[in-house]
Structure formats: structure tokens, C-alpha cells
Biotite code that builds the C-alpha atoms (Angstrom):
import biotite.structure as struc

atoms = struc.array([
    struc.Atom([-51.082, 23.300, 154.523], chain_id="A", res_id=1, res_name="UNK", atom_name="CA", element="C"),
    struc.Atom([-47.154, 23.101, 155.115], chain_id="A", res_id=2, res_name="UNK", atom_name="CA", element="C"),
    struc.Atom([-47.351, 24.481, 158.593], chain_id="A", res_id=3, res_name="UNK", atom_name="CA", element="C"),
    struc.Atom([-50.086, 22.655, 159.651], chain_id="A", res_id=4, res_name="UNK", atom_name="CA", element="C"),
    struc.Atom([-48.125, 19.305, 158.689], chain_id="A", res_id=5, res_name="UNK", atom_name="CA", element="C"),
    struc.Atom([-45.224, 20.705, 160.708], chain_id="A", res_id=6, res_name="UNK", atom_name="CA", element="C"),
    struc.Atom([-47.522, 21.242, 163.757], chain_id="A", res_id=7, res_name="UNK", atom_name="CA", element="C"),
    struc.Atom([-49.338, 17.791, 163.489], chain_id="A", res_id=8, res_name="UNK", atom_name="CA", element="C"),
    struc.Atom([-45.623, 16.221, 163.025], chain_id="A", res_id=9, res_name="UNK", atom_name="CA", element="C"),
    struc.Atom([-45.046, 18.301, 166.164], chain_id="A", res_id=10, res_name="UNK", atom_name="CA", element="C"),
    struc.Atom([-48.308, 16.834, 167.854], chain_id="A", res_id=11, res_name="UNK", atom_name="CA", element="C"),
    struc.Atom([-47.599, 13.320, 167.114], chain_id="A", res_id=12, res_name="UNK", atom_name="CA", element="C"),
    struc.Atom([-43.981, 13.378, 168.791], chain_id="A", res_id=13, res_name="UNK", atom_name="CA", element="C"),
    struc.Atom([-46.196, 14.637, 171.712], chain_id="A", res_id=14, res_name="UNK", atom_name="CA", element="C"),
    struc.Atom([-48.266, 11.272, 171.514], chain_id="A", res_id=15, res_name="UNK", atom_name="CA", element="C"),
    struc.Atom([-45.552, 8.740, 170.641], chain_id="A", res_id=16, res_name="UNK", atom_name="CA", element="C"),
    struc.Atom([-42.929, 10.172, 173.879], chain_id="A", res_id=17, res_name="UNK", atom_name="CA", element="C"),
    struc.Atom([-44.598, 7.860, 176.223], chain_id="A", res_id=18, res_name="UNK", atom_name="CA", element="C"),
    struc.Atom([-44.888, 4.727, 174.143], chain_id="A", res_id=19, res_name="UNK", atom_name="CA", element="C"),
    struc.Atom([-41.040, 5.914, 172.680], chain_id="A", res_id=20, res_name="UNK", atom_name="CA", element="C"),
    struc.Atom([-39.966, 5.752, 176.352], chain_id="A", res_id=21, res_name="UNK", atom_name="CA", element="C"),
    struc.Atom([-42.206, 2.103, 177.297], chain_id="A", res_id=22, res_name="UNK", atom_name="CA", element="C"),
    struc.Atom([-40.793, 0.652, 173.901], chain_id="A", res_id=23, res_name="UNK", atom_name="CA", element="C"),
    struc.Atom([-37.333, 1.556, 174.921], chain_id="A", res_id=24, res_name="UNK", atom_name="CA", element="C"),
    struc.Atom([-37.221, -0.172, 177.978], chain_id="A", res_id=25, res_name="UNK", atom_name="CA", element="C"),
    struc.Atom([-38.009, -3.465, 175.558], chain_id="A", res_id=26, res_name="UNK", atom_name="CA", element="C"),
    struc.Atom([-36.499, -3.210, 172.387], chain_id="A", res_id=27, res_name="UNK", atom_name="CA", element="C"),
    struc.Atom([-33.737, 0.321, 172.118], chain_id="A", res_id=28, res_name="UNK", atom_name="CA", element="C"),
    struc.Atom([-32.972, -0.261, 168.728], chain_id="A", res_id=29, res_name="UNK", atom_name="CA", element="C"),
    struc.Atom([-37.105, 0.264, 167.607], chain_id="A", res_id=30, res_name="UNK", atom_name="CA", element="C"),
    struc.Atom([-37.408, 2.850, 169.954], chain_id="A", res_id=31, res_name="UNK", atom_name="CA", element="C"),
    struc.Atom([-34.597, 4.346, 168.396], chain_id="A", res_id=32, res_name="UNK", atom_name="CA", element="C"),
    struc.Atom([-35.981, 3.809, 165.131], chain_id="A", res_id=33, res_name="UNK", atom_name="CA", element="C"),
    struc.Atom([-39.089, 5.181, 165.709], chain_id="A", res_id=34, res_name="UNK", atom_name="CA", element="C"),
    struc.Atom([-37.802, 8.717, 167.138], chain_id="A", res_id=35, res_name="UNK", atom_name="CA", element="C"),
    struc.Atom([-35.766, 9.350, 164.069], chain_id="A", res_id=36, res_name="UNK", atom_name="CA", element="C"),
    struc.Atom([-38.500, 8.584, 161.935], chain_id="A", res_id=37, res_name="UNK", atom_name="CA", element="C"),
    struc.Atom([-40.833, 11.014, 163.904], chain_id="A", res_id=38, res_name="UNK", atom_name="CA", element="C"),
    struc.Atom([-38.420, 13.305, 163.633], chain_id="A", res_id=39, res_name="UNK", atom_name="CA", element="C"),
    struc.Atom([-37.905, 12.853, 160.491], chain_id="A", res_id=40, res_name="UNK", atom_name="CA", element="C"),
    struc.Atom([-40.986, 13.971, 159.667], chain_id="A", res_id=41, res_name="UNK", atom_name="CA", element="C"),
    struc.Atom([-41.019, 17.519, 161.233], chain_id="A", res_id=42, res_name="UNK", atom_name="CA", element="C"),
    struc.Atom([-37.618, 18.135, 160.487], chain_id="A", res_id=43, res_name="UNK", atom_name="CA", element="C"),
    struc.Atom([-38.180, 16.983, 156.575], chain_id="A", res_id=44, res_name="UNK", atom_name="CA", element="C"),
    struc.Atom([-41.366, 19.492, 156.379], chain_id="A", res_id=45, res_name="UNK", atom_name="CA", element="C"),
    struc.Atom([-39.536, 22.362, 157.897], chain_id="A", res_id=46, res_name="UNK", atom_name="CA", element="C"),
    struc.Atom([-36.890, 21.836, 155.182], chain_id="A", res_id=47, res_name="UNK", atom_name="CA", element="C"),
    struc.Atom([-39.182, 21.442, 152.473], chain_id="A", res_id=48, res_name="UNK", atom_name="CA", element="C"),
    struc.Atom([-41.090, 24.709, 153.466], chain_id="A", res_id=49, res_name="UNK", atom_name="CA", element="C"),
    struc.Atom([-37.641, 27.348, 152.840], chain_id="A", res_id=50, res_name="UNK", atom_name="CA", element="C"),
    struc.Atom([-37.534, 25.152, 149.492], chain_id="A", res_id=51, res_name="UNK", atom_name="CA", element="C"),
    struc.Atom([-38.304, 25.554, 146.016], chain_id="A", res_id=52, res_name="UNK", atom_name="CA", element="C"),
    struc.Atom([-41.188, 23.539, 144.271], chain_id="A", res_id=53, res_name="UNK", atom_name="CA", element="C"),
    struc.Atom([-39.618, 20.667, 142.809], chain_id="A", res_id=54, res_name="UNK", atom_name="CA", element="C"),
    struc.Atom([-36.799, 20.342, 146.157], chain_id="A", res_id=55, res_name="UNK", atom_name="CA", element="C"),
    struc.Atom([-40.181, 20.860, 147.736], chain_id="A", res_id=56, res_name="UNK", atom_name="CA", element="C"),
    struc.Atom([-41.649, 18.196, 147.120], chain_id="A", res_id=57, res_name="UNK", atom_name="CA", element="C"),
    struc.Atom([-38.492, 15.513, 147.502], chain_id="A", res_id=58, res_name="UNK", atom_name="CA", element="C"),
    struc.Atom([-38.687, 16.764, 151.189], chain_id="A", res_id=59, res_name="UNK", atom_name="CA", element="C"),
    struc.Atom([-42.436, 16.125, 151.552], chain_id="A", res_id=60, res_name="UNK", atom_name="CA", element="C"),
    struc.Atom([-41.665, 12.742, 150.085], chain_id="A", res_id=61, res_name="UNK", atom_name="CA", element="C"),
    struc.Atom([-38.920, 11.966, 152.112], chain_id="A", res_id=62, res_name="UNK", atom_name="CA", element="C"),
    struc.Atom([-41.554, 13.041, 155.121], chain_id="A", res_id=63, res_name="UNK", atom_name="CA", element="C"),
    struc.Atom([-44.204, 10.925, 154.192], chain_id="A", res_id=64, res_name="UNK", atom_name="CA", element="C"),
    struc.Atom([-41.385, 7.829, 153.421], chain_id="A", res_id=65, res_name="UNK", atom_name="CA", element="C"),
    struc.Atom([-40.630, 8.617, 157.843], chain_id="A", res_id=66, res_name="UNK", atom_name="CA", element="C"),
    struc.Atom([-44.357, 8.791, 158.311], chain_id="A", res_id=67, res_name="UNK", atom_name="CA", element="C"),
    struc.Atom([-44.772, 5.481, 156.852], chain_id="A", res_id=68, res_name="UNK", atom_name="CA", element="C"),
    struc.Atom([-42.027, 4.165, 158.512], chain_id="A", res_id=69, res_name="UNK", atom_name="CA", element="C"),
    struc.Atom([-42.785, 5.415, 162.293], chain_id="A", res_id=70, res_name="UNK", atom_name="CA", element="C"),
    struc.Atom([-46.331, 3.242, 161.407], chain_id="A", res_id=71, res_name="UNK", atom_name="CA", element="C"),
    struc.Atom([-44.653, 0.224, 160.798], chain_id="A", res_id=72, res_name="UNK", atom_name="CA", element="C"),
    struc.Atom([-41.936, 0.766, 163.863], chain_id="A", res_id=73, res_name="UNK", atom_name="CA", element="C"),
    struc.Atom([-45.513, 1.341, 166.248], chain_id="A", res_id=74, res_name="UNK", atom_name="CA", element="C"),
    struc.Atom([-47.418, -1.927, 164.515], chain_id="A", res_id=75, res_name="UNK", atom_name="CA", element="C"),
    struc.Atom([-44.226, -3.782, 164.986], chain_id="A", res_id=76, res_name="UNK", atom_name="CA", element="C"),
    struc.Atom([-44.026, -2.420, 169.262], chain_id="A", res_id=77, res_name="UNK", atom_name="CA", element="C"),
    struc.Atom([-47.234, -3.880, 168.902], chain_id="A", res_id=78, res_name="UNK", atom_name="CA", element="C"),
    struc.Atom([-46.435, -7.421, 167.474], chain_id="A", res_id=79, res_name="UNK", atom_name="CA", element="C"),
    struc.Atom([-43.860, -8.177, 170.101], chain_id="A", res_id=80, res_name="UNK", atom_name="CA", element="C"),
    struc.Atom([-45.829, -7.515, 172.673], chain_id="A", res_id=81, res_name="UNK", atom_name="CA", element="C"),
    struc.Atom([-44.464, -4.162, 174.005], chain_id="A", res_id=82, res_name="UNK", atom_name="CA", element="C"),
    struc.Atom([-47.190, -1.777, 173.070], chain_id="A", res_id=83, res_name="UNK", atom_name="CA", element="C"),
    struc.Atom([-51.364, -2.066, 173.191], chain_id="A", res_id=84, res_name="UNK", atom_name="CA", element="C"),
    struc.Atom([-53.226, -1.208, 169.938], chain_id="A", res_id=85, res_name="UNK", atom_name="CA", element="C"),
    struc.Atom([-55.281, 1.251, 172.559], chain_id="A", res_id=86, res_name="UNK", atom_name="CA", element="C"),
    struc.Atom([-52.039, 3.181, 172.988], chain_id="A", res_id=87, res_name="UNK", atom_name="CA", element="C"),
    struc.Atom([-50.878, 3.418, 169.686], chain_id="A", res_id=88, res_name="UNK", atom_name="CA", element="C"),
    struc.Atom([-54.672, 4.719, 168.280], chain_id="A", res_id=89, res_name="UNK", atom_name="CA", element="C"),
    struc.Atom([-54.193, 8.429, 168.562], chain_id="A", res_id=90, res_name="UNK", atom_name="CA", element="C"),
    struc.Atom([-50.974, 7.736, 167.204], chain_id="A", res_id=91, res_name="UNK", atom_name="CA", element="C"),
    struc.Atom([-52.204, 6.481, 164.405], chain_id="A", res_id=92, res_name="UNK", atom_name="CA", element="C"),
    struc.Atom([-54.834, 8.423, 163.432], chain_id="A", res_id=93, res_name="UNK", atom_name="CA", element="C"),
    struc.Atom([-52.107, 11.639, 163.413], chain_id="A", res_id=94, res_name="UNK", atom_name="CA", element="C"),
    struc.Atom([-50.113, 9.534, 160.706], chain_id="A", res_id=95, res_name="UNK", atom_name="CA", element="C"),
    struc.Atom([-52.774, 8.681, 158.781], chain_id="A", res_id=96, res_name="UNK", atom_name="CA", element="C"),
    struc.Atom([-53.645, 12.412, 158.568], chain_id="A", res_id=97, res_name="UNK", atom_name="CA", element="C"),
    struc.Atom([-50.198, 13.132, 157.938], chain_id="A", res_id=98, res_name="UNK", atom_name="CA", element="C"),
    struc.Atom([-49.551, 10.767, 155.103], chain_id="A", res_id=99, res_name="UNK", atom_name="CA", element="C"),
    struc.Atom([-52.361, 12.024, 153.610], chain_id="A", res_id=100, res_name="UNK", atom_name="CA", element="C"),
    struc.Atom([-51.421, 15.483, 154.064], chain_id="A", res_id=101, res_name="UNK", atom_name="CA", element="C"),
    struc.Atom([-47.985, 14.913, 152.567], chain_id="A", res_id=102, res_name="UNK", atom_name="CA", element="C"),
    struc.Atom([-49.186, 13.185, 149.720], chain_id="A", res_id=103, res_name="UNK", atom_name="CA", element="C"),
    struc.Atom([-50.987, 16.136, 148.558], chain_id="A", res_id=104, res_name="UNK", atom_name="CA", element="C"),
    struc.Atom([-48.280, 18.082, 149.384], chain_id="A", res_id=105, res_name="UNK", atom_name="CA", element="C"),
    struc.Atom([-45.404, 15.762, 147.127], chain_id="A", res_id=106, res_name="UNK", atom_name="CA", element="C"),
    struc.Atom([-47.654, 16.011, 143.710], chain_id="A", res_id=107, res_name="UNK", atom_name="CA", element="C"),
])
């Protein structure tokens, strides 16, 4: 299940570069935000996969914590007025996969 998390974390940068790049022309600093958590995510996994159990699972945590965050970065795009909900859905449905992934992964 580890490498499919790291490909879906991989997919989900793939959705979020265009709204990254149409939030950044409004507000850098969220933009900002919200490619560190995305890559947070991938980066976190691929750590946690070379690690032992317990280290493990900190990194899966630490994923999901990014996952969570890069949710609240797109609602927020969305609450000032810089991103559509219609945009943001595929988005969305990827971290709601991947939280749920992660949180399996973390016990």
C-alpha cells in the first residue's frame, strides 16, 4: 500500500500544478504553502518506506499531517475567491483517498 500512496501523492501534485500556478498569481505565500505540503506528502512516504516500523509510521503521520494541510491551503484558495470548488474536486477526492490511506498506514 506504501507505493501506491507515493504514486497517488505523485498524482495529486499532477492535479494541484495548475491551480498551484492560478493561486500564485493571487496569494504567493498559499501557493507556496500548498506545494510544500504536497510535497510533503510524497517526499514523507518515500522516507517512511526505507524505514523501520515504528520510524515508519512517524513518517506516514507526518504525511497525512501535509495531506491535511494541502486541504485546508485548497478550501482556503477557495474562500478568497482565487480558486472554484469545480477545480479543486479531483483534488480533493486524491486527499481524501490519501488520508485515508495514511491512516491505515500510521497504526
Amino acid at each position: 500500500m506504501a507505493f501506491d500512496v507515493l504514486e497517488l501523492s505523485i498524482t495529486f501534485v499532477t492535479q494541484i500544478a495548475p491551480l498551484v500556478a492560478r493561486l500564485e498569481r493571487h496569494d504567493r505565500d498559499l501557493a507556496d504553502q500548498l506545494r510544500r505540503a504536497a510535497n510533503g506528502i510524497g517526499l514523507q512516504v518515500s522516507e517512511a518506506v526505507d524505514r523501520k516500523a515504528r520510524d515508519s509510521a512517524n513518517r506516514f503521520r507526518i504525511a497525512r499531517a501535509s495531506a491535511v494541510e494541502a486541504t485546508t491551503a485548497l478550501r482556503l484558495g477557495v474562500a478568497w475567491g482565487h480558486l472554484a470548488d469545480a477545480d479543486c474536486a479531483a483534488a480533493h477526492e486524491s486527499l481524501d483517498r490519501l488520508r485515508a490511506m495514511l491512516w491505515r498506514l500510521m497504526r
